[in-house]
Structure formats: C-alpha cells, structure tokens
C-alpha positions in Angstrom: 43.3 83.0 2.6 45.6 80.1 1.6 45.4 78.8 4.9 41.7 78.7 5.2 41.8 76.5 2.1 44.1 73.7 3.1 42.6 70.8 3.6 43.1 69.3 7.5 43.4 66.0 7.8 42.5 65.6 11.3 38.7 66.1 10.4 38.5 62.9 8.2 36.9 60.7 11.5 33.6 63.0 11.5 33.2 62.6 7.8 33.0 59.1 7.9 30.7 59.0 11.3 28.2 61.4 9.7 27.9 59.3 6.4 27.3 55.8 8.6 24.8 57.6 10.5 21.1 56.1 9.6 21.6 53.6 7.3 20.8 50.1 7.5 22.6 47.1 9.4 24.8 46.0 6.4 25.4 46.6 2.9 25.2 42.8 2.5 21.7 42.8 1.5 21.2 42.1 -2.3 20.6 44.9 -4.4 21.3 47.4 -0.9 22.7 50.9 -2.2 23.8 53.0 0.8 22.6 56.4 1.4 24.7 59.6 1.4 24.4 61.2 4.4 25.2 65.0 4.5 28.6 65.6 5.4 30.3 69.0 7.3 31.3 71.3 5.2 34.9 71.8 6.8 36.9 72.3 3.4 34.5 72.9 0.2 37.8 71.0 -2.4 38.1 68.6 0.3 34.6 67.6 0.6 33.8 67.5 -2.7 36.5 65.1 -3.7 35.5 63.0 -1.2 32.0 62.7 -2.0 33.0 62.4 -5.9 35.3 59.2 -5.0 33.3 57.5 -2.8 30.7 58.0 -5.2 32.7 56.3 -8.1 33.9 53.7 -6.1 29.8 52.7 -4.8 28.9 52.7 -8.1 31.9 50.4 -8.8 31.3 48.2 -6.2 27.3 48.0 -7.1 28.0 47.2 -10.2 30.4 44.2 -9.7 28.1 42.7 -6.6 25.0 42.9 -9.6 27.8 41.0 -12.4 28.8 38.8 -9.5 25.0 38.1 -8.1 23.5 37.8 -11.7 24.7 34.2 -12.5 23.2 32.9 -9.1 20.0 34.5 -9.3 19.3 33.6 -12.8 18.9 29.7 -12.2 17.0 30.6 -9.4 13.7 31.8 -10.5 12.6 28.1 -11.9 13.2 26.8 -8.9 11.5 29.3 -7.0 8.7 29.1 -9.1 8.9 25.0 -8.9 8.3 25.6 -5.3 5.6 27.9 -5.4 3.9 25.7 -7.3 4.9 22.6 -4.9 3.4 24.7 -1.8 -0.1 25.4 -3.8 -0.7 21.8 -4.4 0.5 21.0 -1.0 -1.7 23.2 0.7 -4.6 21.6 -1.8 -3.8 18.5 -0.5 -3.7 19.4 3.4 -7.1 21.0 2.5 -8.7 17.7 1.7 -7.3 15.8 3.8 -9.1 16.0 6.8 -12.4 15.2 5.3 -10.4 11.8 4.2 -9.3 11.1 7.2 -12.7 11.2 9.0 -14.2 9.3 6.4 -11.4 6.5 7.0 -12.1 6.9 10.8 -8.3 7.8 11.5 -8.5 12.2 11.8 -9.6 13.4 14.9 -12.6 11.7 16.9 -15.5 13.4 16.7 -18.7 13.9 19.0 -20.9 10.1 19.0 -17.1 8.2 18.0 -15.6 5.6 19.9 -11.7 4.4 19.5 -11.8 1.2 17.7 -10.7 -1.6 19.8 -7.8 -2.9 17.6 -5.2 -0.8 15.5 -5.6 3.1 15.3 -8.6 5.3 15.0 -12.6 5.3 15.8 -15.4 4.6 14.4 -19.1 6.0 15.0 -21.1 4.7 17.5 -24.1 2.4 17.2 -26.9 4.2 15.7 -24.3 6.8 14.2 -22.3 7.2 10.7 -19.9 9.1 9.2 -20.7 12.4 7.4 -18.0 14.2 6.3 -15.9 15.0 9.7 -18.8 14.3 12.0 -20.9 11.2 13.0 -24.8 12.0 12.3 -27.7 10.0 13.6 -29.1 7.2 11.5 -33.1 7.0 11.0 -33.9 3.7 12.5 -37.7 2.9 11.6 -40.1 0.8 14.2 -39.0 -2.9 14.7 -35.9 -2.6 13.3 -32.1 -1.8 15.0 -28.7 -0.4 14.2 -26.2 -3.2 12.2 -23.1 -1.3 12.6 -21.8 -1.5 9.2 -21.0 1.5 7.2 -22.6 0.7 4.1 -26.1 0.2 3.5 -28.8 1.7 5.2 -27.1 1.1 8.4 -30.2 -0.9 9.7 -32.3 -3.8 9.6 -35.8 -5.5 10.2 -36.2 -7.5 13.5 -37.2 -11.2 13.2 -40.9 -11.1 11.9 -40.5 -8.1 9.8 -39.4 -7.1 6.4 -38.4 -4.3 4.2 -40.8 -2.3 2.9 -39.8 1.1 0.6 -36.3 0.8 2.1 -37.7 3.2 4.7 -39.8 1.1 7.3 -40.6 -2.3 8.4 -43.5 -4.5 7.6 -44.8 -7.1 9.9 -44.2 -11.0 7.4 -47.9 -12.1 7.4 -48.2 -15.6 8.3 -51.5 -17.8 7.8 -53.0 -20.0 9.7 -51.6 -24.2 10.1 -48.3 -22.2 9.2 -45.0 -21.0 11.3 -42.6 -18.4 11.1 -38.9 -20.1 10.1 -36.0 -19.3 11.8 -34.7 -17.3 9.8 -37.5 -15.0 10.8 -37.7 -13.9 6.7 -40.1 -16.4 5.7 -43.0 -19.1 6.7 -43.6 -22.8 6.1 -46.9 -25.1 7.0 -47.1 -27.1 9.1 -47.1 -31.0 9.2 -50.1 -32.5 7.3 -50.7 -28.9 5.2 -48.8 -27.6 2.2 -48.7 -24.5 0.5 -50.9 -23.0 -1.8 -50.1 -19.7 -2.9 -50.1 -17.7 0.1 -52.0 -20.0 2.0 -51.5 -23.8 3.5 -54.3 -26.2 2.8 -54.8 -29.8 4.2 -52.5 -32.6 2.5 -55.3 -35.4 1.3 -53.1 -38.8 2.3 -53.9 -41.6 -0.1 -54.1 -45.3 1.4 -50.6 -47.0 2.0 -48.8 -43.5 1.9 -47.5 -41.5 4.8 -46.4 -37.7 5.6 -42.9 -36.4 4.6 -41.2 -33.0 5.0 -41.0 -32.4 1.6 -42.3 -29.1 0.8 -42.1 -29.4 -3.2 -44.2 -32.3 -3.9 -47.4 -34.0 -2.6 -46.1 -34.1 1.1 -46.9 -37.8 1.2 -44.7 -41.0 -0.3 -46.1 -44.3 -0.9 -45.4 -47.5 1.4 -42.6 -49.9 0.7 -44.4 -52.3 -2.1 -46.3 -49.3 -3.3 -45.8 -47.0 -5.9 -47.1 -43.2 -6.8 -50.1 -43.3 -9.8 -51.5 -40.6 -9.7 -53.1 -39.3 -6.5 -52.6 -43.2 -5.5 -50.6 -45.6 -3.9 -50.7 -48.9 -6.3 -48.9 -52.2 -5.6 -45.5 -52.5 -7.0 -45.7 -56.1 -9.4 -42.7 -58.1 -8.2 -41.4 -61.2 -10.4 -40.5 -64.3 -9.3 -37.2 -64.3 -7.9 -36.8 -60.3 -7.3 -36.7 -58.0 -4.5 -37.9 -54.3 -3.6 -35.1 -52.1 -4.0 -36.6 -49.3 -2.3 -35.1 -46.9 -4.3 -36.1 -42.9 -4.9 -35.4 -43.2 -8.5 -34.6 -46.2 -10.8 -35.8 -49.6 -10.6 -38.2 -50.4 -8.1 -37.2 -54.2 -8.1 -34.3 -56.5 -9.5 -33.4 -60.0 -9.6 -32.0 -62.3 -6.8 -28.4 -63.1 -7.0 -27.9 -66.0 -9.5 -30.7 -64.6 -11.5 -30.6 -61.6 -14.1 -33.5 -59.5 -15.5 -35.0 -60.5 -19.2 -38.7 -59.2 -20.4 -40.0 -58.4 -16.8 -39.1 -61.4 -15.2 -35.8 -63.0 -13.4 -34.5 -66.3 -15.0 -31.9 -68.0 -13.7 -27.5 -67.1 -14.3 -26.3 -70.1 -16.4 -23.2 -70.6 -14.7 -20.0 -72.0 -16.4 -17.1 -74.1 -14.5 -14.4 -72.1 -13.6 -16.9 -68.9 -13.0 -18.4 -67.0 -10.4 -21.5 -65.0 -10.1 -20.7 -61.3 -10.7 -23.1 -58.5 -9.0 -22.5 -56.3 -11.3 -25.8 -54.8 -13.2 -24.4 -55.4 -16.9 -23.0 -58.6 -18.7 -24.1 -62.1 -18.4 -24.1 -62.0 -14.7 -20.7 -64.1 -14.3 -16.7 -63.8 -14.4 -14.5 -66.3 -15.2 -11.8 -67.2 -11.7 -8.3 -66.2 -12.3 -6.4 -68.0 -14.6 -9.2 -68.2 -17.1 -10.3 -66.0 -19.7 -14.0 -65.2 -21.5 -14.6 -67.5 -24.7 -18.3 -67.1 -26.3 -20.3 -68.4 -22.9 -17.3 -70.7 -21.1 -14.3 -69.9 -19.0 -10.6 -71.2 -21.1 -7.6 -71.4 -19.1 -4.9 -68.9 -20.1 -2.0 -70.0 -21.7 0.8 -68.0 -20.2 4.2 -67.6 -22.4 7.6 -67.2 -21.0 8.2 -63.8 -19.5 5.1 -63.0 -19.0 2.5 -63.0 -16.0 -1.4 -62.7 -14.5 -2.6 -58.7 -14.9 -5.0 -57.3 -12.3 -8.1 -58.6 -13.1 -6.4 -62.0 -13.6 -8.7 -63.0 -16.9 -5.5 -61.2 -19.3 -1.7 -61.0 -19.1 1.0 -59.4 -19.9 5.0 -59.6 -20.1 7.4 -58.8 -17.9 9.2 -55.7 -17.0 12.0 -55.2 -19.6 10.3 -58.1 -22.1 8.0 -56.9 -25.3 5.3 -58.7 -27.0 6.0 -59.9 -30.7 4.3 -62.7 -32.4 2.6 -64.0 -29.3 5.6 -64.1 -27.4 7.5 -62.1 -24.6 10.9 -61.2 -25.9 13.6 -59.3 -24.4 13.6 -55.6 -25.2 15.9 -53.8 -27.0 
C-alpha cells in the first residue's frame, strides 16, 4: 500500500502535455487566463498539489500582469476615444466630399463632361451643367444657344431677340425708317427720322440747317453764320471787327486780334510802348516785353538791385540763390 502512494516522478511530462492541450496560441494576450485541462490521475497527493500550485502561482501571475497592465491602459481610453471621434468626422468629411468635388469639376468625370483643356479636371459640355455629381441638360428656348458659363441661366437670346419671363425669347420689334444696332439689343432710325416713343417720324429741316447723327436733339444743326431759335435757323449778328468762332457752346463770335470785346462791339487794343498784344481772353489785351513791368495803363522798366535777376515771366524779379530780400534790397543770407 505504501508503494502505491509514492509519488513517481517519471510521469510529470504527461501532466504538463495534457494541461497545454486546447488552449490558445499564447498567454500574451491581455486579460488571457489559461484553462485547466484535466490531468491523469496517476497519484491522487501528487496531483492535487500540483493543481493547487499551479493554481496559486496563475492567479499570482494574473494579478501582477493586471497591476503591471493597469497604468498603460488607463491613459489610453482618451486617446482611444479622441480617435473614435477623429474617424466619425473623417468619414463625415469623405461623405461630402465627392459632391464638392463634382461641383468644382475636379472628382470623377461624369457622362456629358469633357477634361478641361488647361490644369486638372472637366467641365460639362455645351448645353450641360453640373448637378450635384452629374451634368444634366440645360432648357435652351427657340432662338437662343448655350453660353457655357456656369452661372446664370446657362443661355442667351440670339441677335434680334430678347428675354422675355427668363424662360423664352422674344423677337426686338423694330418699326419702320428704323434698323436693328449691332449689338442686336436695340434699334435706332434712320438718317432724316428720329424717335418718337416707339416709333421714328420724319425730322422737319429748317432753312440753313443740315442733318446730324445726333440722336438726342433735333437731328439738324444750323449753318456756319446761323444760330438755333427755335425751330429756326437765324443769322448770327457779327460786329465790326469779329469773327465766327464756330463753337458748340460759348460765344458764337469774338474780336479780331488788336481789338477786345466792350458792349457788343470790338474796339480797338490801346497799345503801350514796350507791349505786346496778348491773346489771352481776360485783361486789357496787352503784356508788357521783358524787362518792364505793369504801371496803371503803361509798361516801366524794372529796376533790378544787386543780387538779384529777371523771374519767368520776365515782368517781376527776384534775388539770387543764397541772397534774401530786406528793405528793397538782396542781401546775403544768414
């Protein structure tokens, strides 16, 4: 009897292969805690002390992997849920943007696209526009075609035709003694009418006037030596001594040179030695030459200090470049 109860060494091998038998690859895996298998019953102490120590040294061992394992896991969770949340909005973002892309014309080309000549991507083709991923067909009306530009209506009326409702295209009615511009929006009479309203009536040409282009007025101007009065063309009174100046606006005569205007008539530039006779509109209609200087109605020579010279006009002066004036006299500067 004693010797059936010693414990034999030799069968320690099978123990071990019937306790690895079915478990998992590795007891690496985190929170892994290894089944017991059955083991043969070749000693009842024997096997029982066995099972009791390896239990106490699993349960050991779990607990210091958990102890061990606790301070990595613990700082993980934030960032775990930091990238959950990162994935959500990414896939939110890969959700939308295909629809961008088509609008932009840079996803995938679809049916009715065309790549773009330059750079990257398509665009729809004539007649076509973007709708979400797709190019749809645009609702041209009669006498009108495809622009090609992506905003808008995406069309426009031919040359004699106009917008009407922003759904069709009426034909611009013209009347008669009138042509269509080329700009094809509007109309204009012709030469010798003028508009009234929609309509162009005959322009009634006064004596000593003739036709012009002008569109806002009478249509007609008055000959040279004539002037408007009304629906007339009267003669313009010239003085003795003036000319037609032919002008649009303004005078419509002034004075011969050496003669200036005074009540409606041109009288004669009294000239003073040392002057000459000045175009200019304003003043007495003379300067004094250079070296001379205005005095009432005559020309005085200048008396020019020391340090001192002619300005630009030559009727003033002034001193020299490092002199100053004091008391009627250039002195140097300080």
């Amino acid at each position: 009897m004693t010797d059936s109860t010693r414990p034999t060494l030799p069968h320690a091998p099978p123990i071990e292969v019937a306790e690895n038998e079915g478990m998992p690859p590795g007891p690496n895996f985190i929170g892994f805690s290894p089944p017991f298998a059955q083991t043969r019953q070749v000693t009842g102490t024997l096997t029982l002390a066995l099972s009791r120590t390896r239990t106490a040294t699993d349960g050991l061992r779990s607990a210091k992997e958990k102890l061990m394992r606790h301070p990595e896991e613990a700082p993980k969770h934030p960032l775990a849920r930091l990238i959950a949340r990162m994935a959500v909005v990414a896939g939110m973002i890969a959700s939308l943007a295909f629809p961008v892309l088509a609008q932009d014309g840079t996803g995938p080309m679809p049916e009715n696209a065309e790549a773009r000549s330059y750079g990257g991507g398509w665009n729809c083709a004539l007649g076509y526009r973007v709708a979400g991923e797709e190019c749809v067909t645009i609702d041209i009306p009669e006498h009108a075609y495809a622009t090609g530009r992506s905003y808008g209506s995406g069309w426009a009326c031919r040359r004699g035709y106009e917008e009407a409702g922003g759904t069709s295209c009426a034909a611009i009615s013209v009347p008669d003694n009138a042509f269509l511009r080329s700009s094809g929006y509007e109309w204009q009479c012709d030469r010798g009418y003028r508009r009234d309203r929609e309509a162009c009536v005959p322009i009634v040409l006064p004596d000593n006037a003739y036709l012009t282009d002008d569109t806002s007025g009478f249509g007609w101007t008055c000959d040279r030596g004539f002037t408007a009065s009304a629906s007339d063309c009267v003669p313009i009174a010239i003085p003795e001594n003036g000319y037609l100046t032919h002008a649009d606006y303004g005078d419509e005569w002034a004075c011969e040179r050496g003669f200036f205007e005074i009540d409606g008539r041109c009288d004669p530039v009294a000239l003073p030695a040392n002057a000459f006779l000045d175009p200019a509109s304003y003043g007495p209609g003379w300067r004094c030459e250079r070296g001379f200087e205005t005095v009432d109605t005559i020309c005085v020579a200048i008396d020019l200090p020391v340090n001192a010279h002619l300005d630009r006009s030559g009727n003033s002066w002034r001193c020299d470049r490092g002199f100053q004036l004091a008391g009627g006299e250039c002195v140097l500067g300080r």
